[in-house]
C-alpha positions as CSV (number, residue, x, y, z in Angstrom):
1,X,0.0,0.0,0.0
2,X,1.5,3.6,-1.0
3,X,1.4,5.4,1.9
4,X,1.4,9.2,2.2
5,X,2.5,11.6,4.4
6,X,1.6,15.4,4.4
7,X,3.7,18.1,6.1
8,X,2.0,21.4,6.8
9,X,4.0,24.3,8.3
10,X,2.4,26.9,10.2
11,X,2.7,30.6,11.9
12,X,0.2,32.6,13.7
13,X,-2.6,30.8,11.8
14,X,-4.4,27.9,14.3
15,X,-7.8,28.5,13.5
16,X,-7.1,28.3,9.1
17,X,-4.8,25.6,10.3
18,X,-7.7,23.9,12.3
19,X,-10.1,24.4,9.1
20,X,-7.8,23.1,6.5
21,X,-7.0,19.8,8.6
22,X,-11.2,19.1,9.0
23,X,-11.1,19.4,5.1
24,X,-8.3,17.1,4.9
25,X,-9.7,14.6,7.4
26,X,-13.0,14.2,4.6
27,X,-10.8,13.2,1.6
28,X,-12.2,10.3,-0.3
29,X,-8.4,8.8,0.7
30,X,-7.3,10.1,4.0
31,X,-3.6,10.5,4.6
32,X,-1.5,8.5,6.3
33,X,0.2,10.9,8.4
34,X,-0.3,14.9,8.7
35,X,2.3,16.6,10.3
36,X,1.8,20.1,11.4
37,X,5.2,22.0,12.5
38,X,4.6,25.0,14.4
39,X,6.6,27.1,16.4
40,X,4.8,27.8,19.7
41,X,1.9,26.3,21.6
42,X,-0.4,29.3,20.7
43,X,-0.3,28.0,16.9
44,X,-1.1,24.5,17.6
45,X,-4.5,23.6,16.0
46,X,-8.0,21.8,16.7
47,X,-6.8,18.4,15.7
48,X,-9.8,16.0,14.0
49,X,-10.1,13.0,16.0
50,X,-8.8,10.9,13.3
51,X,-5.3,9.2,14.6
52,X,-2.8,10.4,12.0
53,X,-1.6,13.7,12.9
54,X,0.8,14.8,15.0
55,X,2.0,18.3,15.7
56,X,5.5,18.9,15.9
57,X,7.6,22.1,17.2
58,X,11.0,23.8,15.0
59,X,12.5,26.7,15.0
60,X,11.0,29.3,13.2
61,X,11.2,29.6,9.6
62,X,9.5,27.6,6.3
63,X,11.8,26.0,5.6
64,X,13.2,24.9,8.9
65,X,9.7,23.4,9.8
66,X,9.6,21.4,6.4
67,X,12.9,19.6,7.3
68,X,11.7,18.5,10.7
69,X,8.5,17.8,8.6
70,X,10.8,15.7,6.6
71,X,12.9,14.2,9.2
72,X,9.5,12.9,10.8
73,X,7.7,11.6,7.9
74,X,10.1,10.6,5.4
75,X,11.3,7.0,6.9
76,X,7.9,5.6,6.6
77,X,6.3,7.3,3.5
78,X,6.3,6.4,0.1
79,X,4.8,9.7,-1.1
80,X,5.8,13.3,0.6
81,X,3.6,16.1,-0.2
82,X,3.7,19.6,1.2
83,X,0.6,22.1,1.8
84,X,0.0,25.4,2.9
85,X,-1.9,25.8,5.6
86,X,-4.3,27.9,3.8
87,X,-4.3,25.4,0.7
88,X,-7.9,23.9,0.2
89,X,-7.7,20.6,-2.0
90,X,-10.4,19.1,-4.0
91,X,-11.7,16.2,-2.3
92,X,-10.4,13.4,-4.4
93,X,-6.6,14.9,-4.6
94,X,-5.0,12.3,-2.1
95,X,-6.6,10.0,-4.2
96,X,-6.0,10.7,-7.3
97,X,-2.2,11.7,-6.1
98,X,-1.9,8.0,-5.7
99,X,-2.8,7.2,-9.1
100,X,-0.8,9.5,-10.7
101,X,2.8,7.9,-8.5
102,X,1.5,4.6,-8.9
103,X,1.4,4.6,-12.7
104,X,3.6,7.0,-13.4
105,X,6.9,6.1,-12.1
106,X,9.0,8.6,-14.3
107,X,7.5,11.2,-12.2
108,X,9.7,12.7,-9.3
109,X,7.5,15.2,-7.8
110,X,4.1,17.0,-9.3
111,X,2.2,20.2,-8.1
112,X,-1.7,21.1,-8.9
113,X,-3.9,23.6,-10.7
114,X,-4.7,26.2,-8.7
115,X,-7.9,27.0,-9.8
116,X,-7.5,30.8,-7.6
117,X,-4.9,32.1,-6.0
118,X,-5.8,34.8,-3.2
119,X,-2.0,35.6,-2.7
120,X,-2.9,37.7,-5.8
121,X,-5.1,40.3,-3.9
122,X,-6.8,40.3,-1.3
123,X,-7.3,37.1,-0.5
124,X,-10.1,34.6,-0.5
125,X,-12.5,32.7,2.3
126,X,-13.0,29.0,3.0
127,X,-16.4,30.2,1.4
128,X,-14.6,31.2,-1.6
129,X,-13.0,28.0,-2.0
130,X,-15.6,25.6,-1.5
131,X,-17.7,27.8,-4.4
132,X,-14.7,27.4,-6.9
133,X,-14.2,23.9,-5.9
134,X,-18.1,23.4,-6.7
135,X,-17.3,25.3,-10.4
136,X,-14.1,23.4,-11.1
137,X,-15.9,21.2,-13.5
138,X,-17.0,23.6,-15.8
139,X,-16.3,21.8,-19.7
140,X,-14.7,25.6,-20.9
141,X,-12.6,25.7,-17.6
142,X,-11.5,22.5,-17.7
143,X,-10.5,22.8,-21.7
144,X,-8.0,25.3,-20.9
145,X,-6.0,22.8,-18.4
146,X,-3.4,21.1,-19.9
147,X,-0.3,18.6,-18.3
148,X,3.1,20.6,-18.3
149,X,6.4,19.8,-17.7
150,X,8.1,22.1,-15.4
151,X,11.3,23.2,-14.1
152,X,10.2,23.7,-11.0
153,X,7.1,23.1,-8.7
154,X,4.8,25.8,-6.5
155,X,5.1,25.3,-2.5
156,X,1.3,26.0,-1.7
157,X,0.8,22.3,-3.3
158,X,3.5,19.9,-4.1
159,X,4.3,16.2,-4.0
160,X,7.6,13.9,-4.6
161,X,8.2,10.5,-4.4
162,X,10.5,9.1,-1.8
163,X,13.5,7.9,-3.6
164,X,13.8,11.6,-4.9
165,X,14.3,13.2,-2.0
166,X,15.5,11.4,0.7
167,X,18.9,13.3,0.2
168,X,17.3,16.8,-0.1
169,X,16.4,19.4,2.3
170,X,15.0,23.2,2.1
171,X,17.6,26.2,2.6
172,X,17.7,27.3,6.2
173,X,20.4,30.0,5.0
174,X,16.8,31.4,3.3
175,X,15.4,32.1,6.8
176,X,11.7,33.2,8.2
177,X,9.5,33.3,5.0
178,X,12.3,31.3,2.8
179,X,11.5,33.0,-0.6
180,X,11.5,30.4,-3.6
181,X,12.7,28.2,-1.2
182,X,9.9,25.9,-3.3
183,X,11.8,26.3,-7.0
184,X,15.3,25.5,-5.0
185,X,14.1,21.9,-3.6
186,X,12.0,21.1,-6.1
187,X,14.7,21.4,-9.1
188,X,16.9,19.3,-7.0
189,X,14.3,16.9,-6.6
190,X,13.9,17.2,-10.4
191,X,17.4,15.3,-11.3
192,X,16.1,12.1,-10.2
193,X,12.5,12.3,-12.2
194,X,10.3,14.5,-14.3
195,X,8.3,17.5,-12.4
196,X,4.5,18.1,-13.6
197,X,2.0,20.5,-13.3
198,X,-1.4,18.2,-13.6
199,X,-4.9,19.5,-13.9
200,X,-6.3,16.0,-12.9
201,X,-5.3,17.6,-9.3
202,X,-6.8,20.9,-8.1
203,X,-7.7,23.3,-5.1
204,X,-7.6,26.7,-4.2
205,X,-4.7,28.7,-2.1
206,X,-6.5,31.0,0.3
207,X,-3.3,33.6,0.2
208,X,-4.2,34.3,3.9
209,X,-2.4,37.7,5.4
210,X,-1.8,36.7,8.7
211,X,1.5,34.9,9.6
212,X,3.4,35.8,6.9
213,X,6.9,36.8,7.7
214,X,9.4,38.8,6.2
215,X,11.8,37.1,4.1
């Protein structure tokens, strides 16, 4: 059985944060593990009574709480992915992650279609996202989404196999809110397998305000 692990880092959001893990916790193929890295107690979410996450404490810094993500998860995970906090998923996209890896081993790592992006203004509600999520399969929409090949993957939503990572790690010399801290790991994962942007797996990034950190 593939098994998937998810690593969420977090900063001054625990109420987003508790959101996005109830939306997780209703995917049509749960995860394995979730493991939410924060910084302090005051972050630490409203955990689902589910059984598979954990919350762990780092220093402070994106990519500093990915690697302890890493160090957690990697061991006993076939599949790694990373998520925003604020990144709301179609319901099927652990699922359909799984098909992708499973068939598709010249794939190293993939990311999905962000069907909005609130990082780009003012940002968008949970509302928001479950109305675009409802929309996403509109035939005119859905004509203009095509598989890529890319150089490099976007951090809100991305996913590598084991075997093409287990050597790499995020930048802590890019500190607090590491900036393209994303392109660097993911184009290192990218020597061991081709990086894809699918359409077959979507959501919506909230862009929330809060907790952002200067770079």
């Amino acid at each position: 059985m593939t098994r998937i692990a998810i690593i969420i880092p977090s900063l001054g959001r625990s109420e987003v944060l508790s959101k996005t893990l109830t939306l997780l916790a209703a995917q049509s193929r749960p995860a394995d593990h979730i493991c939410v890295v924060v910084t302090n107690p005051e972050d630490a979410p409203t955990i689902p009574d589910t059984g598979n996450i954990d919350v762990l404490y780092a220093a402070i810094g994106s990519c500093a709480q990915r690697n302890a993500g890493i160090d957690q998860t990697i061991g006993a995970s076939d599949i790694i992915t990373f998520l925003d906090d604020d990144f709301v998923p179609s319901s099927d996209y652990l699922e359909t992650l799984v098909e992708i890896f499973t068939t598709r081993p010249e794939i190293a790592g993939l990311t999905g279609h962000v069907l909005a992006d609130g990082v780009i203004g003012p940002g968008l509600s949970f509302e928001d996202a479950d109305r675009i999520l409802d929309n996403r399969h509109n035939p005119q929409s859905r004509a203009r989404q095509k598989e890529t090949r890319e150089p490099s993957l976007y951090g809100c939503n991305m996913s590598f196999r084991r075997s093409a990572i287990e050597d790499v790690r995020f930048d802590e010399r890019l500190p607090f809110y590491g900036w393209l801290e994303d392109v660097d790991f993911s184009v290192q994962a990218g020597r061991r397998g081709h990086l894809i942007k699918t359409p077959r797996l979507q959501g919506v990034h909230l862009g929330v305000k809060g907790g952002r950190t200067s770079g």
